[in-house]
N, C-alpha and C positions, 0 to 999 in steps of 0.2 A: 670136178671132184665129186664123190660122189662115197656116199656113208649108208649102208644097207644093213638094217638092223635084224630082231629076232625072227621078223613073220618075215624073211626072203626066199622062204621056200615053199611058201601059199603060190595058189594056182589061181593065179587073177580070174580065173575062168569059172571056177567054182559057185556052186550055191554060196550066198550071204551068210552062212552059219558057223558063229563064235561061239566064244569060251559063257561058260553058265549054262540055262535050259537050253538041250541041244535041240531040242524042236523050237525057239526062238528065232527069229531071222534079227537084222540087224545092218549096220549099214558098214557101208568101203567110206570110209572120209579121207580126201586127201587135202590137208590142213598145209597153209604157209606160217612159215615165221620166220621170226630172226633171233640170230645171236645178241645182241647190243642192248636192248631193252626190257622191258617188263613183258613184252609177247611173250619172250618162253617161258619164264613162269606161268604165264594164264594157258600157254598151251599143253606142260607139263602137267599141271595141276588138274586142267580140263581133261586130258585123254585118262589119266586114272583113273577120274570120276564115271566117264562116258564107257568103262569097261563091263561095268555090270549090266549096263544098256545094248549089251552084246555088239557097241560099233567098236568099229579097229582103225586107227587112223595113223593116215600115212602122213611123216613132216616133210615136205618142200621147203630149204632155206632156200634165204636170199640174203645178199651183201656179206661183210667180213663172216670168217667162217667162227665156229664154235671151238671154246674150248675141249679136249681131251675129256674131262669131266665131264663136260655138256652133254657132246657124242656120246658116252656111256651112257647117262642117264635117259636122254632120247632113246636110246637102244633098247632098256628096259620095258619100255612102252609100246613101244613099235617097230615102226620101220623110219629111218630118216636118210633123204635124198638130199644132196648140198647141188645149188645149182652157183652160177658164177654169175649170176646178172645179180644186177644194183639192186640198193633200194630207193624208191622213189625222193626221199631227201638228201640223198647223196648223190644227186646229178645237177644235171644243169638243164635238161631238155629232154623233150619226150621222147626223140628221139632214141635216147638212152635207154630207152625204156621196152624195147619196138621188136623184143625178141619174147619180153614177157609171158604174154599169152598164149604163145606154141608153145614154149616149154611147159606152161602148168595144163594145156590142154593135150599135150605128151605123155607127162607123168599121170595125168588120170588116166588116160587112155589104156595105158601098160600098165596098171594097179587097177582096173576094172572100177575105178571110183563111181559112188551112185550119189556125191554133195560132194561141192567144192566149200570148203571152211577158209576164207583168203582175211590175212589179219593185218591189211592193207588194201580201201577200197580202189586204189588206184589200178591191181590188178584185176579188176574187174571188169575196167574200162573198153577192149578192146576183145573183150570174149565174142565167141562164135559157136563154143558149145550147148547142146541140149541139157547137160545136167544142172539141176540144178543150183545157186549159186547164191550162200551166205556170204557179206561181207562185213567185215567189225570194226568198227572204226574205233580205234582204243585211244588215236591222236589223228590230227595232222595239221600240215604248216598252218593252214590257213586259219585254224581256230587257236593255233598258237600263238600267230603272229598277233591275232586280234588280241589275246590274252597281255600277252608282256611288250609286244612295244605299242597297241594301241595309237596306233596312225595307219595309211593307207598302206596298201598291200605294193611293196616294190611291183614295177614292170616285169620284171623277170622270172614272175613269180607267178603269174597269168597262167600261163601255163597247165601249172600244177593245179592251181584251182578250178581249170577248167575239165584236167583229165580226172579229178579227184569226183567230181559232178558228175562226168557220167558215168565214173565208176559206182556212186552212188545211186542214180536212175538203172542202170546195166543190172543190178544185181537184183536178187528176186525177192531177197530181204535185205535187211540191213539191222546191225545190231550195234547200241548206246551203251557202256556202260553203268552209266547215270544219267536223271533226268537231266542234269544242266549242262550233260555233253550234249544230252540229243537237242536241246535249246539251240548252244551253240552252233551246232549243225545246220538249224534251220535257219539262224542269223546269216549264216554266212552264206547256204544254197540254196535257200529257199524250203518247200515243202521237200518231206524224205520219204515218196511211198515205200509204206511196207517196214518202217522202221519201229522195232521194239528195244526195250529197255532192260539187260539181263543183267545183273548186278557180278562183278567178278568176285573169285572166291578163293578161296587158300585153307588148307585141310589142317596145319599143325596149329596144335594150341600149346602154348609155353610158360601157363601163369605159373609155373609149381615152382621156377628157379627163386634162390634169393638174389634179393635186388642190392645191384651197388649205385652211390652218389656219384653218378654219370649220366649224361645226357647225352642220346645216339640218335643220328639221322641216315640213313641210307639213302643215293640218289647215284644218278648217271651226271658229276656236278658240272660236265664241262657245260650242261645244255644250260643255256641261258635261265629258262624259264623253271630251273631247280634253286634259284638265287641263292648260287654258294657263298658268295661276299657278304651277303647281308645277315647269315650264321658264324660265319669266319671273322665279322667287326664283332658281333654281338658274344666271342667264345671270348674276346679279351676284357671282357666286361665283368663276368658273372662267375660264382662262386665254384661251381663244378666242371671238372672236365666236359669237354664234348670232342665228339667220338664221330669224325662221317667217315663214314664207308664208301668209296664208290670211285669208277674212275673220276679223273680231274682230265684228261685228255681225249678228244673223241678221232671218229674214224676221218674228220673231215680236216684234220688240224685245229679245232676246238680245242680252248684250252683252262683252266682255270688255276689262278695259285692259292694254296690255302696254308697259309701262316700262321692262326693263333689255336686253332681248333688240331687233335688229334688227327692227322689223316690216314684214312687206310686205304691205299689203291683198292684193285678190285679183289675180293678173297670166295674160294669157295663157299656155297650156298649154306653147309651145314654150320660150315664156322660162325658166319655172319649171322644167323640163328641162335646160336650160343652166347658171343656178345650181345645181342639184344635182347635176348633174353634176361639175362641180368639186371641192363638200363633200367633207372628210377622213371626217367623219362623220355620218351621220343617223340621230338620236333620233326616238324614237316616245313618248309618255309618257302615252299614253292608258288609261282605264280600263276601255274597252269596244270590241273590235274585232271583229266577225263575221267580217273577213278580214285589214282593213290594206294599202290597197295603197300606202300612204307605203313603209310599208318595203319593200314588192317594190319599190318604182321606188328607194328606196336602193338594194338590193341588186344591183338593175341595173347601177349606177353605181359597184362595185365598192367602195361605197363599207362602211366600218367603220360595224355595226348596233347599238346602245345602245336598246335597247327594255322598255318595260315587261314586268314579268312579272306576265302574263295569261294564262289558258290558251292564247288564239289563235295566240299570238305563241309561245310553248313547243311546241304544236304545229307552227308551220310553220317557224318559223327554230332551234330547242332547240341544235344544234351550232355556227349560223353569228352567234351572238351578243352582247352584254355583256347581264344584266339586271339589272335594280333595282326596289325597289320602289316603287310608284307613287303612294303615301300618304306616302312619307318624303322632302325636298327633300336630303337628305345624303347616302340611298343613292342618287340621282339623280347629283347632282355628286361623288360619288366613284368614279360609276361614267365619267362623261365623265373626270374626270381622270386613271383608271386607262389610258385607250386614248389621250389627248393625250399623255403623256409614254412611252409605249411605240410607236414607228414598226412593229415589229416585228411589235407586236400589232395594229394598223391594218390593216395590208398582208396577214395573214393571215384574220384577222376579213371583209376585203373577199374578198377571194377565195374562202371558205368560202361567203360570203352569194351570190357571181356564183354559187358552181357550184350553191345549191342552189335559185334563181330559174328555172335551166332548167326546176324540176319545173313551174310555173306560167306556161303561155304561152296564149295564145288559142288557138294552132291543135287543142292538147291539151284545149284548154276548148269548142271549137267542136264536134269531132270524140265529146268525149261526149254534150252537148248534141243533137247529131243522131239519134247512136242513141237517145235516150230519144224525142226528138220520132217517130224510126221506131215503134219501141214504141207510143206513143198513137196514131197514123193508125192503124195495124195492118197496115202492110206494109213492105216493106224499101226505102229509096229507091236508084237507082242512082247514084253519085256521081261527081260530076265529074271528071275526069281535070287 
């Protein structure tokens, strides 16, 4: 299958030259993602940013395909290619995996790409290309696993940690979200040459709506490590609705029930923005976060932060938050009931969260990005005006 967007009529062959200063060069990026998780937003949100940088980038999926909506919005941006191979968590062996690297060494090929952007270092694993090659490590099993079930790494699961390694070593950078993924990283593989810390970012800002007595969380909840049950005991407890968004059932037969809390399967992007918008407060109650952009698009929203305490989240929110613990349903809901009966604490808490969200925007996430992609070509690009 296969989805070819605005720029299909560009001449792979062509000089480098984009939209902006037309005497500017600029780059071919051909970027992976997926449909199922926060990739595309970081990859939506990125290539916007990356347009005034005069780069143009091509999307390569992988695994279930995108929604109709998606495909549009991707379109918008670029160009977007659907391939039919997996993703690296939805297999069983590497085998599965063993067509990967012809195809993304295809797709550059026939898009004249001059940076591969892969937002799974697994694909990186078995390259054979000269181009150069960032890889992002936004998750994976192996620092999940360590996250939420905290015991040894199944046998079956070797594998993955080991193709995940040297797609880590393969690549020519590698990029952390946050400091205490790139920790994690090094926990689990040891040293990451080449690895930098580029903080993800998100363009809307949405303080100006009025707020209602509701409490929203956004998540993919079938994944273990979004710990829907321990929101869902803690919504029969406490005085305001709560509100999660987000599938309950995954691509793998993952599944979760959710009883006392509002559920909203999965809903278009703008919608889900609107509702949060309003939220007095958005909870995070996750076990395992590389970045978290629930709570940036909270914090966006000027909205009161009640987030698990996780390293991730101590890291980027530490001043602008409530925490609780994420094993316990009591430090949970005493932690929401502390901020529903305090307006005070809301209204400061929101504000705290707005001003320290500016740290994290695309254009600030783009603008680093670039200079590393300068770095790897090995020359300085001229940037657009």
């Amino acid at each position: 299958m296969k989805y070819v967007g605005l720029d299909q009529v560009a001449d792979a062959t062509a000089p480098h030259l984009f939209s902006g200063d037309p005497g500017a060069r600029g780059y071919r990026v051909l970027m992976t993602l997926d449909a199922v998780g926060g990739v595309w937003r970081y990859a939506m949100e990125l290539a916007r940013a990356l347009r005034p940088h005069n780069t143009r980038i091509t999307f390569l999926g992988f695994g279930p395909p995108p929604s109709t909506a998606k495909v549009a919005e991707a379109e918008r941006l670029g160009r977007l290619i659907w391939s039919d191979q997996p993703l690296d968590w939805m297999v069983c062996d590497e085998l599965a995996l063993s067509r990967v690297p012809t195809e993304i060494e295809r797709i550059a090929a026939e898009e004249g790409a001059d940076l591969l952007h892969l937002n799974m270092p697994t694909q990186a694993a078995d390259l054979s290309t000269a181009i150069p090659v960032v890889a992002v490590s936004h998750s994976c099993p192996i620092t999940w696993w360590r996250a939420v079930k905290n015991e040894p790494l199944p046998e079956s699961w070797h594998w993955l940690e080991d193709m995940n390694r040297r797609g880590l070593l393969r690549a020519d950078a590698v990029i952390a979200p946050s400091g205490s993924h790139a920790q994690s990283l090094a926990d689990c593989y040891g040293p990451v040459p080449g690895l930098s810390i580029i903080h993800n970012g998100l363009s809307n800002f949405m303080d100006g709506a009025e707020k209602d007595p509701v409490i929203f969380a956004a998540a993919r909840w079938w994944d273990e490590a979004k710990n829907a049950r321990l929101l869902d005991a803690a919504a029969a407890n406490i005085d305001w609705p709560v509100v999660m968004a987000g599938a309950g059932e995954g691509p793998n037969g993952q599944s979760v029930i959710i009883e006392n809390a509002c559920h909203l399967d999965e809903v278009p992007h703008a919608d889900l923005m609107r509702q949060l918008g309003r939220a007095s407060i958005v909870v995070s109650p996750s076990l395992y976060e590389p970045f978290g952009l629930a709570a940036l698009e909270g914090a966006r929203s000027a909205a009161a932060l009640v987030l698990a305490d996780i390293p991730t989240y101590r890291e980027l929110w530490n001043d602008s938050a409530v925490f609780f613990d994420p094993r316990e349903v009591n430090s949970l809901e005493n932690a929401l009931q502390r901020v529903i009966e305090d307006p005070d604490l809301r209204e400061e808490l929101g504000q705290r969260a707005l001003a320290r969200s500016r740290r994290y925007t695309p254009d600030i996430q783009a603008s680093n990005l670039v200079e590393l992609y300068d770095t790897l070509s090995g020359k300085t690009v001229e940037m657009a005006v």
